[in-house]
C-alpha positions in Angstrom: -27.0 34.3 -42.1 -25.0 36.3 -39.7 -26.9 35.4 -36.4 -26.5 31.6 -37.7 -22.7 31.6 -38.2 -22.7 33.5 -35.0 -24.8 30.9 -32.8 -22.6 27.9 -34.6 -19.2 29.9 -33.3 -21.0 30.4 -29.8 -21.6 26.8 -29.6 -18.4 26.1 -30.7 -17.0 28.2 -28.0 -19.3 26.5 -24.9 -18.1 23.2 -25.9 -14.4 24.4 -26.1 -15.3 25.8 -22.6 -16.5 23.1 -21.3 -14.0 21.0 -22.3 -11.1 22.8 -20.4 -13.1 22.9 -17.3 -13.2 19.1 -16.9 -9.6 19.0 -17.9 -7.4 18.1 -14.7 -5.1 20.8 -14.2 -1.2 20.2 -14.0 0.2 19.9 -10.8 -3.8 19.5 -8.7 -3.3 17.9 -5.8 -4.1 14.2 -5.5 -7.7 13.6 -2.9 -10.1 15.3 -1.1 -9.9 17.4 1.8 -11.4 16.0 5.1 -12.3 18.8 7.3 -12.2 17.7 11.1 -12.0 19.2 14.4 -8.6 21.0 14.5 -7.7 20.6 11.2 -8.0 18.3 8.2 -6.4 15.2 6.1 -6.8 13.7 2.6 -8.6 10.8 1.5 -7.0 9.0 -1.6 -8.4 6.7 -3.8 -6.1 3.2 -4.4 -4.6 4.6 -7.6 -3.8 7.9 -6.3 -1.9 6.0 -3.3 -0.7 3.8 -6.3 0.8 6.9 -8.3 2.0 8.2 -4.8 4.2 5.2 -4.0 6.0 5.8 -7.6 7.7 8.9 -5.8 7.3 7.8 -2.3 8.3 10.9 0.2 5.8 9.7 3.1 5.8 7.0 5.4 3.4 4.6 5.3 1.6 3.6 8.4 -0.9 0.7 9.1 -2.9 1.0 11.8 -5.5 -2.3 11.6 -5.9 -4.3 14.0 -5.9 -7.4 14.2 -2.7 -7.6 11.8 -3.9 -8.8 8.0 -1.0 -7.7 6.1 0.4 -4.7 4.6 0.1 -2.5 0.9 3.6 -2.6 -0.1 6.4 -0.3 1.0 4.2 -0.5 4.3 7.0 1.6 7.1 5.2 1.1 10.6 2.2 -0.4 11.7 0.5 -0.3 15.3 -3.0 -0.3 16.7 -5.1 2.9 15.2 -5.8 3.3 19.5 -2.5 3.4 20.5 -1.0 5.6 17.9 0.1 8.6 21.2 2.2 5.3 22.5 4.0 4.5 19.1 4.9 8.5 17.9 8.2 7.5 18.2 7.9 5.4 15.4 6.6 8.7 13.2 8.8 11.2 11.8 9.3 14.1 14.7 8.3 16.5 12.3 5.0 16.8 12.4 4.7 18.4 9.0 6.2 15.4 7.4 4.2 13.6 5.3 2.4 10.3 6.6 -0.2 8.5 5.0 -2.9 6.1 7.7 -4.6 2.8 6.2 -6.7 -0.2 7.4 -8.5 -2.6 6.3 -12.0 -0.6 5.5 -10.5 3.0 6.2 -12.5 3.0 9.7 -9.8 2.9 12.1 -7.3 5.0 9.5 -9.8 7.8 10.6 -9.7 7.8 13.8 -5.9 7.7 13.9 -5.4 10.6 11.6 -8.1 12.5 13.6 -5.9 11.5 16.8 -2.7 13.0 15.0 -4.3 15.7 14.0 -4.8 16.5 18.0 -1.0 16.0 18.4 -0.8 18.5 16.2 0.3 16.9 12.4 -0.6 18.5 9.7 0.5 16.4 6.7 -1.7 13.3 7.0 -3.4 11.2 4.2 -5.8 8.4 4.5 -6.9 5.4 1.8 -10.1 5.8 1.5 -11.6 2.6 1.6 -8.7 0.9 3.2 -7.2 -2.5 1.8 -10.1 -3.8 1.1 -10.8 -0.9 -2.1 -6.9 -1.7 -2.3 -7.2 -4.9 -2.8 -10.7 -5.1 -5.0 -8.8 -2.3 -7.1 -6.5 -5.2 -8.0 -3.1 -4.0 -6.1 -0.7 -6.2 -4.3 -1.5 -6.5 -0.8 0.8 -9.1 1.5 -1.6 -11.2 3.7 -0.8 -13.0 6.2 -1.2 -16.4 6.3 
């Protein structure tokens, strides 16, 4: 009787357990961590951009070309190859927070990798660009 009540209180337990460690902590940071040559950025998914833009403390910076439109509360946008002539258009600080998108999150890649270079360290991609934006449901303003 006592080995039973103990294997129903050990189950108990591993359940409990298990529960907590799929539980998302308070205060986790939003993505995943892109490891590239010099450094790294963050990919986020549409709604973690979506929850971002709530609290916005980053600019926003699309670098497709050609020109398609823009997420909303969209900052700057210039060509994902000529992001060394337009870092006057970024914050000087290169710790500030900037997050890259484009249309399939091809060309947002490249430029983070190229700001990484320059030496930022804050830098956030949409993974999947506009188009997981857009098939996610989210505004997006097109151009017509």
């Amino acid at each position: 009787m006592k080995r039973q009540i103990l294997w129903s209180l050990l189950a108990v337990l591993a359940v409990a357990i298990a529960s907590c460690a799929q539980a998302p902590v308070e205060g986790e940071s939003l993505g995943r961590q892109i490891q590239v040559e010099g450094g790294s950025y963050t990919d986020v998914s549409p709604s973690d951009l979506q929850s971002m833009l709530e609290d916005k403390d980053f600019v926003l910076v699309n670098v497709h070309i050609p020109v398609e439109g823009d997420l909303p509360e969209t900052d700057v946008s210039f060509p994902f190859d000529e992001v060394e002539a337009n870092l006057d258009l970024l914050p000087e600080d290169k710790d500030a927070k900037i997050v890259l998108y484009c249309r399939s999150d091809r060309m947002s890649r490249i430029a983070a990798e190229t700001l990484i270079g320059l030496g930022f360290t804050n830098l956030w991609n949409l993974d999947g660009g506009f188009n997981a934006w857009r098939a996610a449901g989210l505004p997006f303003e097109g151009v017509e």
